[in-house]
C-alpha positions as CSV (number, residue, x, y, z in Angstrom):
1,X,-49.5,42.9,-57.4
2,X,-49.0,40.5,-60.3
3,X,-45.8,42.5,-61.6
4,X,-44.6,41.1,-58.2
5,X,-44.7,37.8,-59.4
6,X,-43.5,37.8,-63.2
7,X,-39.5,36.2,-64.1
8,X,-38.2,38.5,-65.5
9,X,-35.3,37.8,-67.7
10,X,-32.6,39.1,-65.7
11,X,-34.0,36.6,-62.6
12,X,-34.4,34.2,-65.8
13,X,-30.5,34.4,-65.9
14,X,-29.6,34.7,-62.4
15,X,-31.7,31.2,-61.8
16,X,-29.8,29.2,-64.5
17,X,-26.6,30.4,-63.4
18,X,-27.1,29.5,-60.0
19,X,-28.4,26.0,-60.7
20,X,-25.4,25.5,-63.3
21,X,-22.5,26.6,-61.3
22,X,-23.6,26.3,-58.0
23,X,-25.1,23.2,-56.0
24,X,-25.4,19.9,-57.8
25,X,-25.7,21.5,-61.1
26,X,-21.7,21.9,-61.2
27,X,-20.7,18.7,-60.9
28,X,-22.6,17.1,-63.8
29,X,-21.3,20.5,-65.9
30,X,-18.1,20.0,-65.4
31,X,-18.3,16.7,-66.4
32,X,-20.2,17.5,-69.2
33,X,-17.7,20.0,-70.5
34,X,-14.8,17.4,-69.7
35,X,-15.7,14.5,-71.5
36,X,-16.7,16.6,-74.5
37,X,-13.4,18.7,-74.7
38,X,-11.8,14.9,-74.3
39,X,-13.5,13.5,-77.0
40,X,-12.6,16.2,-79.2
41,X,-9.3,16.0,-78.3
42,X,-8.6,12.4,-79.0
43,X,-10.3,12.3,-82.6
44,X,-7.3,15.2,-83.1
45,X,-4.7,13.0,-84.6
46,X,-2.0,15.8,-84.6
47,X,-2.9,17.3,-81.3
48,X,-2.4,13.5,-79.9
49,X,0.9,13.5,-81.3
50,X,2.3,16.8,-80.2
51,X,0.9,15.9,-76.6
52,X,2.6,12.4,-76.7
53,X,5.6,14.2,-77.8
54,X,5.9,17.2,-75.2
55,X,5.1,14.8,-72.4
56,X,8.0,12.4,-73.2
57,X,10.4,15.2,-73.6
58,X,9.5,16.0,-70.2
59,X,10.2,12.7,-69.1
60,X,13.5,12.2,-70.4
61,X,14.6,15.5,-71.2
62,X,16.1,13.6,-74.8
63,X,19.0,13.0,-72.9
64,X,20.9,10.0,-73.5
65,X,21.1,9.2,-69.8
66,X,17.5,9.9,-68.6
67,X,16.8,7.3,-70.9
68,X,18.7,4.6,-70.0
69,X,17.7,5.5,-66.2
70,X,14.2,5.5,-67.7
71,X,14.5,2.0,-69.0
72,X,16.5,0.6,-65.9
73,X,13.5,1.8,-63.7
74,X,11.2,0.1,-66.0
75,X,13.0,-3.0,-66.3
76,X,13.4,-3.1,-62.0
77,X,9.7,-2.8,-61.6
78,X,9.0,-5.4,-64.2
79,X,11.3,-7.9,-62.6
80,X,10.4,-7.1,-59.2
81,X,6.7,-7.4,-60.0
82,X,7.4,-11.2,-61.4
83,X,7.0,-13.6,-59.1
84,X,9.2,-16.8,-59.0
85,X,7.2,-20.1,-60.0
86,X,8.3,-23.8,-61.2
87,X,7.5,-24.9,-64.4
88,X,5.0,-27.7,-64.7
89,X,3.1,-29.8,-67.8
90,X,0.5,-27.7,-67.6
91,X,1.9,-24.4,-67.9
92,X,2.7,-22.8,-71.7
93,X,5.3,-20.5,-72.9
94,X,4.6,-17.2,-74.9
95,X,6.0,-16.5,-78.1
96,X,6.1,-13.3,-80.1
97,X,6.1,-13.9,-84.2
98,X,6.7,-10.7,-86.2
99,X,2.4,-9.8,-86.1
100,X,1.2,-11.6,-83.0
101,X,2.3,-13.2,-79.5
102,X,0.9,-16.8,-78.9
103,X,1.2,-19.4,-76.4
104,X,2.8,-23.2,-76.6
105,X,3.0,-25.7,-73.8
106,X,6.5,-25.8,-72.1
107,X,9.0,-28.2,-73.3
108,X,9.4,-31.5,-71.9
109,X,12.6,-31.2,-71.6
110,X,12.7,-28.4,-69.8
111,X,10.6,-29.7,-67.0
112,X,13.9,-31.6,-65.9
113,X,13.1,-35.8,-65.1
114,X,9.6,-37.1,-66.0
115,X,6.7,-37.6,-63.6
116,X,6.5,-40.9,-64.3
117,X,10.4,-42.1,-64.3
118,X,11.4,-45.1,-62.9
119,X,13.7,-47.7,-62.6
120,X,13.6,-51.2,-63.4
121,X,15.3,-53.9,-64.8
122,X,16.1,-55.3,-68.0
123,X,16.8,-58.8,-69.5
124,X,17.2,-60.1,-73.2
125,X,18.9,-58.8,-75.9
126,X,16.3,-56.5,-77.6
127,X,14.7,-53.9,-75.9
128,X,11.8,-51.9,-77.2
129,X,11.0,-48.1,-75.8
130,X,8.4,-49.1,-73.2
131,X,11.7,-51.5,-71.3
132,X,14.0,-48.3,-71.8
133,X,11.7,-45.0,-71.6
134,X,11.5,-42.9,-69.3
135,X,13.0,-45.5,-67.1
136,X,16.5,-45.8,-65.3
137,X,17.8,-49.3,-66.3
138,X,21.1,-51.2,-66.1
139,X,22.6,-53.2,-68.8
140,X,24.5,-56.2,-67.6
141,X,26.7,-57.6,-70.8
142,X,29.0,-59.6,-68.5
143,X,27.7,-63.1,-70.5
144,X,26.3,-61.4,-73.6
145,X,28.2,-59.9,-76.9
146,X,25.6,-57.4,-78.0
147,X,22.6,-55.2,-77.7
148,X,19.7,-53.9,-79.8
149,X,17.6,-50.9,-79.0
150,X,14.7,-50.7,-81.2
151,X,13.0,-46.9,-82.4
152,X,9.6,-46.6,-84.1
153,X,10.1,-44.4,-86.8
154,X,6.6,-42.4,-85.2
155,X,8.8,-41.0,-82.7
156,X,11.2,-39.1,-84.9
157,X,11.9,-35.7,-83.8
158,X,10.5,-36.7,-80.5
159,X,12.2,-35.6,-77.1
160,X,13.0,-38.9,-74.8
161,X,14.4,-39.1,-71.2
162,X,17.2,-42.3,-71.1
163,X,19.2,-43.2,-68.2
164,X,21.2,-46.2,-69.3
165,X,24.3,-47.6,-68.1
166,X,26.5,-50.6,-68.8
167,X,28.8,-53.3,-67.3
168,X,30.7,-54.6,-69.8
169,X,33.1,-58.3,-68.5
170,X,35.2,-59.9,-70.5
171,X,36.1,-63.8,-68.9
172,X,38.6,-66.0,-70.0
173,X,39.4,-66.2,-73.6
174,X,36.6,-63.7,-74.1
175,X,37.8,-60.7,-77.1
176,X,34.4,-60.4,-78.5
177,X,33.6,-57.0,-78.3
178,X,30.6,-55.5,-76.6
179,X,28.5,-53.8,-78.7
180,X,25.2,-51.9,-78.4
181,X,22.9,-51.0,-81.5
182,X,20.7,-49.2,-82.4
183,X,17.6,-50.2,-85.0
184,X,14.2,-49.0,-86.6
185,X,11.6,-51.5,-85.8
186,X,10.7,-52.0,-89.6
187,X,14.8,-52.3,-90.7
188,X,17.3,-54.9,-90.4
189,X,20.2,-51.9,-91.1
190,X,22.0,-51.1,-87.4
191,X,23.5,-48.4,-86.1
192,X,26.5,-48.6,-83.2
193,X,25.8,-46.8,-80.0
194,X,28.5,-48.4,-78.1
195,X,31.7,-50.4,-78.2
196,X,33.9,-52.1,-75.7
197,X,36.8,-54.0,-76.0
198,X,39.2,-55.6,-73.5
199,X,41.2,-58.3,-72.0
200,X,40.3,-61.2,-70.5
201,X,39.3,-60.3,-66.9
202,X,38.7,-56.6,-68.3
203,X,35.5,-54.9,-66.4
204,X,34.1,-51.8,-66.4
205,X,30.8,-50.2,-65.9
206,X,29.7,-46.6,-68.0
207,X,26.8,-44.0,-67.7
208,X,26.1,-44.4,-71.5
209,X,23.2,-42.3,-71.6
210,X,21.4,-40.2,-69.2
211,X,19.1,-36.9,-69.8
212,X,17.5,-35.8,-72.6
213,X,17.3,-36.9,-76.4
214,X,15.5,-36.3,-79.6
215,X,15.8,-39.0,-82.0
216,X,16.7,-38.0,-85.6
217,X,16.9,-40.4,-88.7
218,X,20.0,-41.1,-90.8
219,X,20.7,-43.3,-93.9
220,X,23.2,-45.8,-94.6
221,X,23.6,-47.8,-97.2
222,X,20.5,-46.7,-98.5
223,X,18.8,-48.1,-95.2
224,X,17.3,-45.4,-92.0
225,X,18.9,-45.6,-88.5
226,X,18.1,-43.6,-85.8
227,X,20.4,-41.4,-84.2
228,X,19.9,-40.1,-80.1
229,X,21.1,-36.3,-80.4
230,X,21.6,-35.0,-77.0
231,X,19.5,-31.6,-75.7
C-alpha cells in the first residue's frame, strides 16, 4: 500500500516535463530561454557584426542598383511621411554640427513680411528706425533737397524689413539734386543711399527699398556708416 503512493524518480521526471513544456509552464520557458540566448547574443560584438552584415547583403544583394532603389524607397517614405506646415516665430530650425544636432529659432527673414508691418506716413527730414521699420512709408522730396536715415550702431548685423519709396520733383529753376543718406546716430560722417537729378519739371517716383536687410558698418574717412545689404 504505501509503495502505491511513493514518486518515484521516473514520475519525478515525467511531472517536470509536463509542467515545463506543456500547459502554462511553456510559455514562460520559452521566454526564459529567449531573452537569455538574446542577451548573450548582443554582448557578442563580432556575432552582431557578422549578423548586421549578412542581413544587409540580403537586402541589397551589394549591387549597385539595389542600393540606389534602396535609398529612393527610403527617401519616398520620408517625404511622404512629412507633412506640409508654414513657418511661424515660434517654430526653430535643426542644425547638425560635426558631433551633435541642435535647434535655433527660424529666421526672420524667412518668415516673409512682419506681423506687425504697417504703413504710415512720414514728414521731416530725419527719420529714426521706429518712423521707417517695419513700416511701408512714402518719401515725398518734391519741396525738399535731401534725406537722413539714422542707424543705431546696436543693430549691426541685424535683419530689418524696409519698404521705402520716393517722389522725387524738380520745379522751376530747381537742379539741386535729391539725395538720401544714410547716418549712425552718434556720427556726423554720411553715407549716400540715393541720388536724383533732373530738369526743371522732371518727376519721377522709385521703389528704393523694399524686403529684407541686414545692416553692416563701413568706414570712411576714418568715420563708421552703415550700409543696408540686401537678403
Amino acid at each position: 500500500v504505501a509503495s502505491s503512493n511513493a514518486i518515484t524518480y521516473e514520475n519525478f521526471l515525467k511531472t517536470t516535463k509536463d509542467k515545463t513544456f506543456k500547459g502554462e509552464g511553456l510559455s514562460y520557458f520559452k521566454e526564459i530561454i529567449k531573452s537569455t540566448i538574446a542577451e548573450e547574443l548582443a554582448a557578442d560584438t563580432s556575432f552582431v557584426e557578422k549578423i548586421y552584415t549578412q542581413i544587409t547583403n540580403k537586402l541589397i544583394n551589394n549591387d549597385a542598383t539595389n542600393i540606389s532603389n534602396l535609398f529612393s524607397k527610403i527617401k519616398s517614405q520620408l517625404t511622404n511621411s512629412i507633412s506640409s506646415a508654414t513657418l511661424s516665430k515660434h517654430d526653430n530650425l535643426l542644425i547638425m554640427s560635426s558631433s551633435a544636432i541642435q535647434k535655433t529659432p527660424v529666421p526672420k527673414q524667412l518668415l516673409g513680411i512682419p506681423s506687425d508691418f504697417e504703413y504710415s506716413r512720414v514728414n521731416g527730414t530725419t527719420l529714426y528706425p521706429y518712423e521707417y521699420k517695419n513700416k511701408s512709408i512714402y518719401i515725398d522730396m518734391e519741396y525738399t533737397s535731401d534725406i537722413t536715415l539714422v542707424f543705431y550702431k546696436s543693430s549691426d548685423n541685424d535683419p530689418i524689413y524696409l519698404d521705402i519709396t520716393v517722389h522725387a520733383e524738380h520745379h522751376g529753376r530747381d537742379h539741386m539734386p535729391k539725395m538720401i543718406y544714410l547716418k549712425y546716430s552718434d556720427e556726423l560722417k554720411k553715407t549716400i543711399l540715393y541720388e536724383h537729378t533732373g530738369s526743371a519739371g522732371s518727376s519721377t517716383i522709385i521703389p528704393l527699398c523694399k524686403g529684407w536687410y541686414v545692416q553692416k558698418r563701413a568706414y570712411s574717412s576714418g568715420s563708421s556708416i552703415p550700409v543696408l545689404l540686401k537678403l
